[in-house]
NUMARMI-943967 format. One line per field, with one value per residue: chain; x, y, z of N, C-alpha, C in turn. Coordinates in nm, 2 decimals. Example, Ala and Ser with C-alpha at 12.3 -4.5 7.8 and 13.67 -1.06 7.14 Angstrom:
2
ch = [A / A]
n_xx = [1.32 / 1.28]
n_yy = [-0.57 / -0.22]
n_zz = [0.78 / 0.71]
ca_xx = [1.23 / 1.37]
ca_yy = [-0.45 / -0.11]
ca_zz = [0.78 / 0.71]
c_xx = [1.32 / 1.29]
c_yy = [-0.33 / 0.00]
c_zz = [0.78 / 0.79]
This chain:
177
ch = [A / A / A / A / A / A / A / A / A / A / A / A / A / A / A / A / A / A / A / A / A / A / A / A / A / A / A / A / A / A / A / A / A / A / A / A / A / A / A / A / A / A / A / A / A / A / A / A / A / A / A / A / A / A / A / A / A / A / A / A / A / A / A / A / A / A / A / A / A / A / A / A / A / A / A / A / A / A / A / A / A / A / A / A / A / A / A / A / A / A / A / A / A / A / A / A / A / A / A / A / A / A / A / A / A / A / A / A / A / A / A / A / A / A / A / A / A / A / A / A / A / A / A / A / A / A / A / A / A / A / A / A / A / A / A / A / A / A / A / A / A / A / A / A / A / A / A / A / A / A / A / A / A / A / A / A / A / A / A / A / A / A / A / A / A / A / A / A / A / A / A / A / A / A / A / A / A]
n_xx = [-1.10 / -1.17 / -1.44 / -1.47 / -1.31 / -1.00 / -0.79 / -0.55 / -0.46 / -0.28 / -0.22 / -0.10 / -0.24 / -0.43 / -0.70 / -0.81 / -0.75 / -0.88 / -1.14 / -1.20 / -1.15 / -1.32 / -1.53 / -1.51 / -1.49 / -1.76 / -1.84 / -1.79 / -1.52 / -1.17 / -0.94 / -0.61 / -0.46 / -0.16 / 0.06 / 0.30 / 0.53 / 0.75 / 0.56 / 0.38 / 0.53 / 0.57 / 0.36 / 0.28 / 0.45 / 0.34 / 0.08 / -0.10 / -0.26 / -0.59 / -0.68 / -0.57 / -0.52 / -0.30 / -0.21 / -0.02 / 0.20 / 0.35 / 0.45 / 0.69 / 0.78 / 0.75 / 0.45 / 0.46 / 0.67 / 0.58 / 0.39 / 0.48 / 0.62 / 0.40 / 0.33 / 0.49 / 0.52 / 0.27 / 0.10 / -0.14 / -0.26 / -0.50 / -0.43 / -0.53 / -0.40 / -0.47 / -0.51 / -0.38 / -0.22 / -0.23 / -0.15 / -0.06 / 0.21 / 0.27 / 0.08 / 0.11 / 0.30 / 0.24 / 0.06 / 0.21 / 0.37 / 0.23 / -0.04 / -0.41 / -0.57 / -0.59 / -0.67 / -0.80 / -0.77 / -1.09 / -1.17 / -1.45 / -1.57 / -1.76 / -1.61 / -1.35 / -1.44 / -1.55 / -1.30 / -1.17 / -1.32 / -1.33 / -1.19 / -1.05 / -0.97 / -1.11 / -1.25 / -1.40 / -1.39 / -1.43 / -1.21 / -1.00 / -0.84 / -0.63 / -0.42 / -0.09 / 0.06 / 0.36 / 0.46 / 0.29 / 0.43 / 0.69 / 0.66 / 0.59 / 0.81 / 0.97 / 0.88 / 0.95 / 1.20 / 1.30 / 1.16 / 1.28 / 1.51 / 1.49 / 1.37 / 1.57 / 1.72 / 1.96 / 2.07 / 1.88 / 1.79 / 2.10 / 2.10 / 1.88 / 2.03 / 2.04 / 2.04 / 2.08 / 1.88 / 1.75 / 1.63 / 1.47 / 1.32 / 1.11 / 1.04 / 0.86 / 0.98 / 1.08 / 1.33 / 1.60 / 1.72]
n_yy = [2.09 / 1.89 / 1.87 / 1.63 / 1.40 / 1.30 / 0.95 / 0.77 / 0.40 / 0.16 / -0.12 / -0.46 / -0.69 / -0.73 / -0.78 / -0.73 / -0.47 / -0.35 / -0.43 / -0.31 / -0.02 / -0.01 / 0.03 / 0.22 / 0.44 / 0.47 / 0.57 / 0.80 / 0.92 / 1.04 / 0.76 / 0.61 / 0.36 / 0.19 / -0.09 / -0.10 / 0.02 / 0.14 / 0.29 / 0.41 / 0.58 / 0.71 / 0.82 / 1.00 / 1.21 / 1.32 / 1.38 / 1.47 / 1.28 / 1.29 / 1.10 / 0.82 / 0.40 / 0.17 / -0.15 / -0.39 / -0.57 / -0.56 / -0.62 / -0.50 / -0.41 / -0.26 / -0.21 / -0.01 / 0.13 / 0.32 / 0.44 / 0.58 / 0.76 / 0.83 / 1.02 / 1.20 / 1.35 / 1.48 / 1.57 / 1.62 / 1.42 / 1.17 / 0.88 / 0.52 / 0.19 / -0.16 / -0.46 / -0.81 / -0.89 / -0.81 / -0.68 / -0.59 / -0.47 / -0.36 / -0.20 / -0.02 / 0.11 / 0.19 / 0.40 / 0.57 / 0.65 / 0.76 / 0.72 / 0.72 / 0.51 / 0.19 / -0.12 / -0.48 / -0.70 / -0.87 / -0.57 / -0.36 / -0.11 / 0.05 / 0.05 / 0.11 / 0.42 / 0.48 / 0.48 / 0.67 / 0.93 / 0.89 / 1.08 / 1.11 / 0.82 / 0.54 / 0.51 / 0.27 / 0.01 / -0.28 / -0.51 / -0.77 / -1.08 / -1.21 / -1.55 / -1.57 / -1.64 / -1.80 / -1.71 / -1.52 / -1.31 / -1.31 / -1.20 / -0.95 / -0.81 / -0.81 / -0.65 / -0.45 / -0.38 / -0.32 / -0.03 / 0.03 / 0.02 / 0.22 / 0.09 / -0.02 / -0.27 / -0.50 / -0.34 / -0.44 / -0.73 / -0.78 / -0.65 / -0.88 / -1.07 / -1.30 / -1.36 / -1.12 / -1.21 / -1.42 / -1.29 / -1.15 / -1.31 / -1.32 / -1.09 / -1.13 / -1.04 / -1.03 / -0.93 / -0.76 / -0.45]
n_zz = [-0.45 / -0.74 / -0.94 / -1.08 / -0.89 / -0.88 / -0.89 / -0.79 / -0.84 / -0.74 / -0.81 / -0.87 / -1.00 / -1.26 / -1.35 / -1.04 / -1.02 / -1.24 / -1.20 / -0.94 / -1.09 / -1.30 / -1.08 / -0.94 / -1.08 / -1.19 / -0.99 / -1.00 / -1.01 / -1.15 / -1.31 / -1.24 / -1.34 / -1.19 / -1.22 / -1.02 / -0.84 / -0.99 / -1.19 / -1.08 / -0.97 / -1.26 / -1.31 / -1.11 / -1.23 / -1.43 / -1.33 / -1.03 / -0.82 / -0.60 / -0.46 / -0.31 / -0.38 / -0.29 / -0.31 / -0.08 / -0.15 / -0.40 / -0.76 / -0.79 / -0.61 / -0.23 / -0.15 / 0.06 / 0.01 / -0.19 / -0.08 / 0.10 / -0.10 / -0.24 / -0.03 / 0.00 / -0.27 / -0.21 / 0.03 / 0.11 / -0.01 / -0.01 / 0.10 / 0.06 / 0.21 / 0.08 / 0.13 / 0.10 / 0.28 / 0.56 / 0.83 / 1.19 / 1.18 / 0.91 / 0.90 / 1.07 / 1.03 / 0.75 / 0.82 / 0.92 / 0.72 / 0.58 / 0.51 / 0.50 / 0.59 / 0.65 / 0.49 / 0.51 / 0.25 / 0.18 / 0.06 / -0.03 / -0.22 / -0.11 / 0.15 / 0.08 / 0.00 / 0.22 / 0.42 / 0.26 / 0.36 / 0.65 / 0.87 / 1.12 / 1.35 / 1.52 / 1.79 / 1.85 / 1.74 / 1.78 / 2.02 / 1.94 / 1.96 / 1.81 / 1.67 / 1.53 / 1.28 / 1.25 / 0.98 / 0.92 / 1.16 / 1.05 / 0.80 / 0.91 / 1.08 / 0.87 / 0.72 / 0.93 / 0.91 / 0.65 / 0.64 / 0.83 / 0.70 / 0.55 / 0.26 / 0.14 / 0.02 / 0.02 / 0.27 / 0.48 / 0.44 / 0.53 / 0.82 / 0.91 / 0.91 / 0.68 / 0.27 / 0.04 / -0.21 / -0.09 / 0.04 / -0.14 / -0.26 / -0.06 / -0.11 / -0.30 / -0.56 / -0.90 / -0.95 / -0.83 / -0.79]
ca_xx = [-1.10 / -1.20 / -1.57 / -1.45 / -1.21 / -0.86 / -0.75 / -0.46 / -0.48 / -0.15 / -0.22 / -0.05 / -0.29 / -0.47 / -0.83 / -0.91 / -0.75 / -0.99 / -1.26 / -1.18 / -1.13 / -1.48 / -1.64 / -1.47 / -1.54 / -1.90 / -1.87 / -1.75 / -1.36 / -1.10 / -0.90 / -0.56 / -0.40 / -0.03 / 0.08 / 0.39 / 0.61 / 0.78 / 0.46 / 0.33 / 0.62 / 0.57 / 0.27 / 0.29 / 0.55 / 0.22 / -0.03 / -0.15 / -0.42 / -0.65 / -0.69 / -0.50 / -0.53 / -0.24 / -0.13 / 0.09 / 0.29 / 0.35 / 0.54 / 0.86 / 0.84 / 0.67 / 0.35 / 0.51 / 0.76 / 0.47 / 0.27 / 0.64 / 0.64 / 0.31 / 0.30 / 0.62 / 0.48 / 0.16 / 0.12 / -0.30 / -0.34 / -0.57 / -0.40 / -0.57 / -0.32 / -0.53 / -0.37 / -0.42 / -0.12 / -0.25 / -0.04 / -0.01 / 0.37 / 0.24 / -0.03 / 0.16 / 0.45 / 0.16 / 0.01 / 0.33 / 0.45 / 0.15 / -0.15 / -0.51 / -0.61 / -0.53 / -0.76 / -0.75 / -0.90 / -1.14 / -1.27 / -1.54 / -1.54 / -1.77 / -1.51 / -1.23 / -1.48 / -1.52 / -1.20 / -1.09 / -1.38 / -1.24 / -1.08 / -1.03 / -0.95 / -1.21 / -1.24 / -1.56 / -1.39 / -1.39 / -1.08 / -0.99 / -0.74 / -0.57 / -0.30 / -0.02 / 0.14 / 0.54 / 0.48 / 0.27 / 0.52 / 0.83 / 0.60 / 0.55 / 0.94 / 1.03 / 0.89 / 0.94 / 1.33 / 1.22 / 1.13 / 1.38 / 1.62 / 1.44 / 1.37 / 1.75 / 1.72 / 2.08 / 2.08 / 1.78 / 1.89 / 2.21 / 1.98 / 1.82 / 2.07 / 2.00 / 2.08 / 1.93 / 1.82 / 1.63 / 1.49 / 1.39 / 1.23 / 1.03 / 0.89 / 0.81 / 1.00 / 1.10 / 1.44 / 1.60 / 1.77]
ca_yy = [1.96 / 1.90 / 1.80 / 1.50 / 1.40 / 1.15 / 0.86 / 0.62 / 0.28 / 0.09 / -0.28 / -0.56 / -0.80 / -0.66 / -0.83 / -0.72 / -0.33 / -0.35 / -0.45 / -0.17 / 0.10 / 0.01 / 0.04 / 0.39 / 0.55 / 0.43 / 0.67 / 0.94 / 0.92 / 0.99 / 0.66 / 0.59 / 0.25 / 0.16 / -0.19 / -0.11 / 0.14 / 0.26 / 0.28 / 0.50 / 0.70 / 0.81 / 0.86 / 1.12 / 1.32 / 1.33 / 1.43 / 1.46 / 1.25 / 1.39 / 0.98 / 0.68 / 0.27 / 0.11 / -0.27 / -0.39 / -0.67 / -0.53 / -0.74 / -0.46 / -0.35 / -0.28 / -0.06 / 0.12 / 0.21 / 0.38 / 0.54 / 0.70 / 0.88 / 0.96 / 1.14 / 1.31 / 1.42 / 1.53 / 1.56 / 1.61 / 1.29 / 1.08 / 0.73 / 0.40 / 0.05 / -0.28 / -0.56 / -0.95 / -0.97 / -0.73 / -0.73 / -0.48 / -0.37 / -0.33 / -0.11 / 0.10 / 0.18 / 0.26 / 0.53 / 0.66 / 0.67 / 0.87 / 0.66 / 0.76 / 0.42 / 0.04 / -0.24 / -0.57 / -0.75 / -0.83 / -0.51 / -0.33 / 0.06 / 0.16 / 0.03 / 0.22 / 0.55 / 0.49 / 0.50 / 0.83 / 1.00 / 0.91 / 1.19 / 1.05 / 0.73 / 0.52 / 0.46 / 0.20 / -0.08 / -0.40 / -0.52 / -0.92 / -1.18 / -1.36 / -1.63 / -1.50 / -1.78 / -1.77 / -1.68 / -1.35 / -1.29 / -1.32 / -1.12 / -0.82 / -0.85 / -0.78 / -0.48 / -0.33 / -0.38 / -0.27 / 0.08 / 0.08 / 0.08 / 0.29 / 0.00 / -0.07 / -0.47 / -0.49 / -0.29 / -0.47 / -0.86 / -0.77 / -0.67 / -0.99 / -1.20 / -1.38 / -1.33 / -1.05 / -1.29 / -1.45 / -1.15 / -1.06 / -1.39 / -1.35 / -1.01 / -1.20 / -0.99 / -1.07 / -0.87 / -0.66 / -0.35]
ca_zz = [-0.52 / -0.85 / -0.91 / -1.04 / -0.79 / -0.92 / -0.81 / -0.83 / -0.80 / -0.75 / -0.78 / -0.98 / -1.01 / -1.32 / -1.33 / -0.98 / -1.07 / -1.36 / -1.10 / -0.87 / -1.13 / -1.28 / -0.97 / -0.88 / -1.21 / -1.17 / -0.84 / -1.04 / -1.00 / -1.29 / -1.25 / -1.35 / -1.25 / -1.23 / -1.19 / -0.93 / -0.76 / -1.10 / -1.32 / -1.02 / -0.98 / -1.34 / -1.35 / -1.03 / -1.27 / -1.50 / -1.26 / -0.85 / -0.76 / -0.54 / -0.34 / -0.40 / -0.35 / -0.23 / -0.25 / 0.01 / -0.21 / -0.60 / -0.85 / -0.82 / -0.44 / -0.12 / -0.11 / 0.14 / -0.06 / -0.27 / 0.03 / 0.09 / -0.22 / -0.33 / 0.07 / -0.03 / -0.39 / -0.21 / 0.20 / 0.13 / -0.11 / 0.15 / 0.07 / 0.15 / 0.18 / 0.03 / 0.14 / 0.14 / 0.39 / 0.68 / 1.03 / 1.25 / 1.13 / 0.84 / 0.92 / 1.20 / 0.89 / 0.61 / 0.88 / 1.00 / 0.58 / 0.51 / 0.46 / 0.61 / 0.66 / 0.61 / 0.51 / 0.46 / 0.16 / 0.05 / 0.13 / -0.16 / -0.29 / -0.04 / 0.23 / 0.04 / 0.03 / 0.35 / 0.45 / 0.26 / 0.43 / 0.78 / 0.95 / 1.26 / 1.44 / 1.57 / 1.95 / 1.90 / 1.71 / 1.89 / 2.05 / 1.92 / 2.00 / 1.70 / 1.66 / 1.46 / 1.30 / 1.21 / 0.85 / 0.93 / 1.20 / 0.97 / 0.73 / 0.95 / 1.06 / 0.70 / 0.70 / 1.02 / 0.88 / 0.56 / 0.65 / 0.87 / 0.64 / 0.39 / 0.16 / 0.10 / 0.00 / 0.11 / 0.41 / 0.54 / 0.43 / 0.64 / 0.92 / 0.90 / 0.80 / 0.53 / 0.18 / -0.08 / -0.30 / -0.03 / 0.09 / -0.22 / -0.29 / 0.00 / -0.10 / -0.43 / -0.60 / -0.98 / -1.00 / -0.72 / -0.85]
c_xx = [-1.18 / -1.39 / -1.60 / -1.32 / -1.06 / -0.83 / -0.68 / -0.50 / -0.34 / -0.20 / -0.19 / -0.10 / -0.45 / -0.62 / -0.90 / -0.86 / -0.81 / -1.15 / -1.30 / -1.21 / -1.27 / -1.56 / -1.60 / -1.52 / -1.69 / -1.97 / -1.82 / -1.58 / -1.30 / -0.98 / -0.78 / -0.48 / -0.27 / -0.05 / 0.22 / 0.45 / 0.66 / 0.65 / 0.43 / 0.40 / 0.58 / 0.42 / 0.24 / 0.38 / 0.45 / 0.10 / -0.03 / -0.30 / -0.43 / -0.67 / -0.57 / -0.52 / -0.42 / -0.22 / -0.04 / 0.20 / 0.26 / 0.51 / 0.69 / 0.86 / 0.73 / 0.58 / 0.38 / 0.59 / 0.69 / 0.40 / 0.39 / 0.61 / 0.57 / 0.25 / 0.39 / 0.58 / 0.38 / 0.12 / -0.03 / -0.37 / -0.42 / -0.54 / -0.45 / -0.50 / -0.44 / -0.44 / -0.46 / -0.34 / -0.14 / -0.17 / -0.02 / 0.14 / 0.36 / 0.12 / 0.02 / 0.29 / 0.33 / 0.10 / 0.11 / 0.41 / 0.36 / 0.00 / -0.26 / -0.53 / -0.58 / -0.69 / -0.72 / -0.85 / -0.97 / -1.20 / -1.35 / -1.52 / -1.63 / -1.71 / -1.43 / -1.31 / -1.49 / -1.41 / -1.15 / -1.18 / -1.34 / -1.15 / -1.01 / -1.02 / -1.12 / -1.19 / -1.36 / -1.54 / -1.35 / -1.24 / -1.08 / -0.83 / -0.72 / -0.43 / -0.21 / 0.08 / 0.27 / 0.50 / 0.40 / 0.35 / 0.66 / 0.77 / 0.63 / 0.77 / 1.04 / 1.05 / 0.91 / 1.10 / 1.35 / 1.23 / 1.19 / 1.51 / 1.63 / 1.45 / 1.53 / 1.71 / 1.83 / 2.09 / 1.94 / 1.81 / 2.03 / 2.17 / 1.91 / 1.87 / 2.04 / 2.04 / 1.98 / 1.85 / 1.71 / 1.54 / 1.40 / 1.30 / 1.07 / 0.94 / 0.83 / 0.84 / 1.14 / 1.31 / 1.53 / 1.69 / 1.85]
c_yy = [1.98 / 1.85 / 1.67 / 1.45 / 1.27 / 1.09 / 0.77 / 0.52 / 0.19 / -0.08 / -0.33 / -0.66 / -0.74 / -0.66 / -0.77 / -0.52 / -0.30 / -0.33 / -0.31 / -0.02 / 0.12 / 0.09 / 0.20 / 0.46 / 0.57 / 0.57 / 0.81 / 0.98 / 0.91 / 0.93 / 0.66 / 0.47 / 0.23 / 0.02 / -0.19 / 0.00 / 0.20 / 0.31 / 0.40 / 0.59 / 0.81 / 0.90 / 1.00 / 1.22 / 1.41 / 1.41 / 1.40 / 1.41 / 1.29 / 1.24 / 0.89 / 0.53 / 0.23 / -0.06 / -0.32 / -0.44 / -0.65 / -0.65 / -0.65 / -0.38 / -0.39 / -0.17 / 0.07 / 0.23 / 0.38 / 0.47 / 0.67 / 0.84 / 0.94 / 1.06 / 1.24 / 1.39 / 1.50 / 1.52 / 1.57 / 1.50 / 1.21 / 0.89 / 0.59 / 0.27 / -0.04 / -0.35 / -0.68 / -1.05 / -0.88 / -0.81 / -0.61 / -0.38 / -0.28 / -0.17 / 0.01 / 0.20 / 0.24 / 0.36 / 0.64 / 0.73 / 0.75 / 0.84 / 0.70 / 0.63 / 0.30 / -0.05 / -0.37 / -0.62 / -0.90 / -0.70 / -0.42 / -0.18 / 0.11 / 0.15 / 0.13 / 0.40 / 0.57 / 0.53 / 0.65 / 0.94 / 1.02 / 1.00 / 1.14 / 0.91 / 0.68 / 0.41 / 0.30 / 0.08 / -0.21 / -0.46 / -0.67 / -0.96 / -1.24 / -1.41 / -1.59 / -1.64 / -1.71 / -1.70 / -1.52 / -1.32 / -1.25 / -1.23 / -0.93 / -0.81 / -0.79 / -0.70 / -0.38 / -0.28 / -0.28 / -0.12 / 0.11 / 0.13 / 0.18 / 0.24 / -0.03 / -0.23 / -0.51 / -0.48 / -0.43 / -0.64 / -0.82 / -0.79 / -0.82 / -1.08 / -1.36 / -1.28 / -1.24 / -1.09 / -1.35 / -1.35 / -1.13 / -1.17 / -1.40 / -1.27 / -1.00 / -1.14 / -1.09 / -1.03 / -0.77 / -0.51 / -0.26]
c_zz = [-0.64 / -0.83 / -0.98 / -1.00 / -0.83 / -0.83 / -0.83 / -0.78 / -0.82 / -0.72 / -0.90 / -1.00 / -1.10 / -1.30 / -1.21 / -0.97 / -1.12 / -1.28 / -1.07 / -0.94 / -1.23 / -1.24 / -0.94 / -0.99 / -1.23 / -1.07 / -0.88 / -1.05 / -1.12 / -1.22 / -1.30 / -1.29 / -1.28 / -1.15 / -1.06 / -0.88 / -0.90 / -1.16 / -1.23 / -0.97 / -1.14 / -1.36 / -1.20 / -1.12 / -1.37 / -1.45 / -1.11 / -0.83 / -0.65 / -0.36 / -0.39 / -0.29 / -0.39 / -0.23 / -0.19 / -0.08 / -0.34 / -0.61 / -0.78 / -0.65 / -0.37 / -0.14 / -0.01 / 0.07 / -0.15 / -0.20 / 0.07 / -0.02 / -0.21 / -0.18 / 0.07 / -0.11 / -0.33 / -0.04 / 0.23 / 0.07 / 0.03 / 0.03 / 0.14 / 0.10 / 0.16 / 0.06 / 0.12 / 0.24 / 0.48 / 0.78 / 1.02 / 1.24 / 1.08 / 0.82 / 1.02 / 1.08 / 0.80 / 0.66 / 0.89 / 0.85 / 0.51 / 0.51 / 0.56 / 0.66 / 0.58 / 0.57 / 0.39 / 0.35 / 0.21 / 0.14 / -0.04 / -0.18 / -0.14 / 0.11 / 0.25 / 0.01 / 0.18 / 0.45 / 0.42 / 0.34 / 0.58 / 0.80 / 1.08 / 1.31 / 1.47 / 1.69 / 1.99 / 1.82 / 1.82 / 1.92 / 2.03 / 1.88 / 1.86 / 1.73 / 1.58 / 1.43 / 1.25 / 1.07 / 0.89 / 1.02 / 1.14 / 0.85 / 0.77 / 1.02 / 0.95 / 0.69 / 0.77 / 1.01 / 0.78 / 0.55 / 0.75 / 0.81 / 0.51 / 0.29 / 0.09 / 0.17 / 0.09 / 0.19 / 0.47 / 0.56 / 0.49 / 0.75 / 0.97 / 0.90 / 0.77 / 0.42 / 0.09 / -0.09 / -0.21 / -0.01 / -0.03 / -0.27 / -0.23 / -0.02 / -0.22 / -0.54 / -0.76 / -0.99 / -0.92 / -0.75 / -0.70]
């Protein structure tokens, strides 16, 4: 590894990218942020980060979609998902698609160093009961379709049925290509 170590940041919500890529560069990391799934496709044709930060819900896809790739481009990147929509689907697809570890926000830098440092699983986290209301249910649902169908909008709204367009409304998506 380098001795100063790269790091993507895929989040669409500029202000707290800015935050984030601050605080990492602070820590010594060369930063480079994309706002969505293309931005961070190009910028892999550019260069191999060495970590990457993950948002589950971008403006033009699904972070999975993104954990996909940049473990395809690179099978040592140690990828950590950011989310503000955590659920277990979610989190069982972003491991299974590449990612070292999931967390939910808010969580801080030395969270997300935390995380890329993890090698291993941890047997000593507490085990807790929550209520799952319909909307994180129908959330997690989405995506377990989703990444079934290898992000095919279409394929997956079939699956589901319901319409693209809805679907695509639902994963707040501006334009569905």
């Amino acid at each position: 590894m380098d001795l100063e170590p790269s790091l993507l940041i895929v989040e669409d919500d500029p202000t707290f990218a800015r935050t984030l890529r601050k605080s990492l560069e602070r820590r010594g990391y060369v930063v480079t942020v994309s706002a969505g799934v293309a931005e961070a496709s190009a910028a892999l044709a550019r260069d191999t980060p060495d970590f990457a930060v993950v948002d589950l819900k971008l403006a033009d896809g699904s972070g999975l979609e993104c954990v996909k790739a940049l473990h395809a481009h690179d099978p040592d990147m140690k990828i950590v998902v950011l989310t503000g929509y955590a659920s277990i689907a979610t989190a069982v697809e972003a491991i299974k698609l590449g990612a070292c570890h999931y967390l939910a926000k808010p969580s801080n830098t030395d969270d997300i160093e935390a995380a890329f440092a993890k090698g291993e699983g941890d047997t000593a986290i507490p085990l807790a009961t929550r209520s799952t209301s319909i909307k994180t249910l129908e959330w997690e649902r989405i995506h377990e379709v989703l990444a079934e169908c290898e992000f095919n909008i279409s394929e997956a709204a079939r699956r589901l049925g319901m319409h693209r367009r809805t679907l695509a409304r639902k994963l707040g998506k501006s334009r569905v290509s």
